[in-house]
N, C-alpha and C positions, 0 to 999 in steps of 0.2 A: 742612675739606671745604666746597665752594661747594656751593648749589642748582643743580639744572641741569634744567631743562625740554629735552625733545627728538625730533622727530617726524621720521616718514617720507616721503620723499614719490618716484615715478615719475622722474621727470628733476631732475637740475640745473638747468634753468632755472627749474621750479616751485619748488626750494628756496631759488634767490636772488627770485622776486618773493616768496615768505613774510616773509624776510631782512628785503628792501627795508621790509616794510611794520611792521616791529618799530624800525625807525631812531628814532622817538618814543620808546620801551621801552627799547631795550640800545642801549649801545656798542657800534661794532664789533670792538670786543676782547672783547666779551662773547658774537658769533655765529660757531659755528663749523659750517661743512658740510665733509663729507665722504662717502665710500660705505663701507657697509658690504655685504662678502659676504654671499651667499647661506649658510645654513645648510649645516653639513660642509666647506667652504671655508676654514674661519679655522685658518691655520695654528699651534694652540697648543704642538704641541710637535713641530715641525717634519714634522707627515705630515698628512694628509688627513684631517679626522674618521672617512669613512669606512670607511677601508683599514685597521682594527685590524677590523672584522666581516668584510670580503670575504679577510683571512687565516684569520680563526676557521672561516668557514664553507670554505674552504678546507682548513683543515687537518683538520676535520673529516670532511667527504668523502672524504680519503685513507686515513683512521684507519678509514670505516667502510666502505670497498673492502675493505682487505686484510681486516678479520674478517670480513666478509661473505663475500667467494669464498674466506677459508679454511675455514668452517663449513658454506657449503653445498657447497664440493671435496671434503670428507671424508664426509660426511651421502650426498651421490649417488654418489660409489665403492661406499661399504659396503653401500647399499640398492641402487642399479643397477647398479652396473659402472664402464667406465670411459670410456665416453662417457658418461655418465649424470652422471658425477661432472665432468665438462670443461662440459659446458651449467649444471650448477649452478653452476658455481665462476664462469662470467660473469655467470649471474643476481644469484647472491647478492653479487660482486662490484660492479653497478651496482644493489640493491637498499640495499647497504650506502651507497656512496657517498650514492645518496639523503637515509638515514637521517641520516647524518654531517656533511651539510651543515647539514639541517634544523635539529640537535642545536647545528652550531656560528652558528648565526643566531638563535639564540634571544637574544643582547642583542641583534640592531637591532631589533625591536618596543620596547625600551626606550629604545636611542637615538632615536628615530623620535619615540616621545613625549615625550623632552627637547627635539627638534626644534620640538619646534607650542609649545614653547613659549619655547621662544629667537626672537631678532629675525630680521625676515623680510629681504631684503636692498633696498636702495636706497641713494637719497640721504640720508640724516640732516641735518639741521639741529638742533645742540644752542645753546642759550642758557643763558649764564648768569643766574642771577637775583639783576642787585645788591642790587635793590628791592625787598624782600618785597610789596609794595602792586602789584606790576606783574606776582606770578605768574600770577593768574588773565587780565590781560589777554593776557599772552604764550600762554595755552595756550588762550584764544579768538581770538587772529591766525590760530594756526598752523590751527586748526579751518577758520575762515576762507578758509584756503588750501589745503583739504581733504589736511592731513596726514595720516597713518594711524597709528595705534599711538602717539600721543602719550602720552610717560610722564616721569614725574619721576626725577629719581637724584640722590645727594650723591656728588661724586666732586672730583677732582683737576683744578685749571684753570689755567694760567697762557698767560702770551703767547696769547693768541686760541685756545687748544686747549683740549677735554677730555681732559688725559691717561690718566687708569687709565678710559677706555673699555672694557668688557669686553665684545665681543659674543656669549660664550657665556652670559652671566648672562642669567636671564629678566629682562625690563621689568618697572619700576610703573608700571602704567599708568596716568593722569590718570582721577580721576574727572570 
């Protein structure tokens, strides 16, 4: 596993003058940019991060339709009659959906705060670091060139790439 220092930065132009100015530091087999998506975007297992909640909360809402306008259809027959029991059954019907949604969205408050702490999306600029003597210069360039979220990782490098890049892994951030 390489060392690898690697920061964010607004535009690719701003991540190659960073680049540029590491040419003393690294190799250029050892600089790699690229973009990384926005959070929910990163296609891990071929859907959308966030389309396993908008089915939950989907499915939910159907689930709590039909017991809602069945519980309140029978509850306002038996007590009112049978209009009485036709206005419950849409009430409790879109009271339940409510409910049901609410019930099935209850992980994205959780994915949401895996989110703020997963990487934010831009340009990335990773380097590798051949030269132990040369981390702390590299992660004061990239400062320099007012990166963002500058953070450290051991990962997988060859031909000019970081390969096992994960962008769902949260960052270590540089102190």
């Amino acid at each position: 596993m390489e060392n690898i220092i690697a920061g964010r930065f607004e535009t690719e132009d701003e991540a190659k003058s960073a680049a540029a100015s590491l040419a003393p530091l690294a190799n250029k087999n050892d600089i790699f940019i690229f973009f990384n998506n926005q959070p929910g975007a990163h296609d891990a297992d071929g859907r959308p991060a966030d389309q396993d909640a908008a089915e939950s909360a989907a499915k939910g809402g159907a689930a709590g339709a039909a017991a809602g306008s069945a519980a309140a259809g029978i509850v306002g027959t038996v007590v009112g009659g049978p209009a009485i029991g036709a206005v419950a059954t849409a009430v409790g019907g879109y009271t339940g959906s409510l409910m049901g949604t609410a019930r099935g969205l209850s992980g994205v408050n959780e994915h949401a705060s895996n989110a703020s702490h997963s990487r934010s999306a831009g340009m990335m600029l990773a380097v590798r670091v051949a030269d132990a003597k040369n981390r702390q210069r590299i992660i004061d360039r990239l400062r320099q060139h007012d990166a963002a979220d500058i953070e450290t990782a051991k990962g997988e490098w060859r031909n000019g790439e970081w390969l096992d890049f994960d962008p769902m892994s949260s960052p270590q951030l540089a102190g």
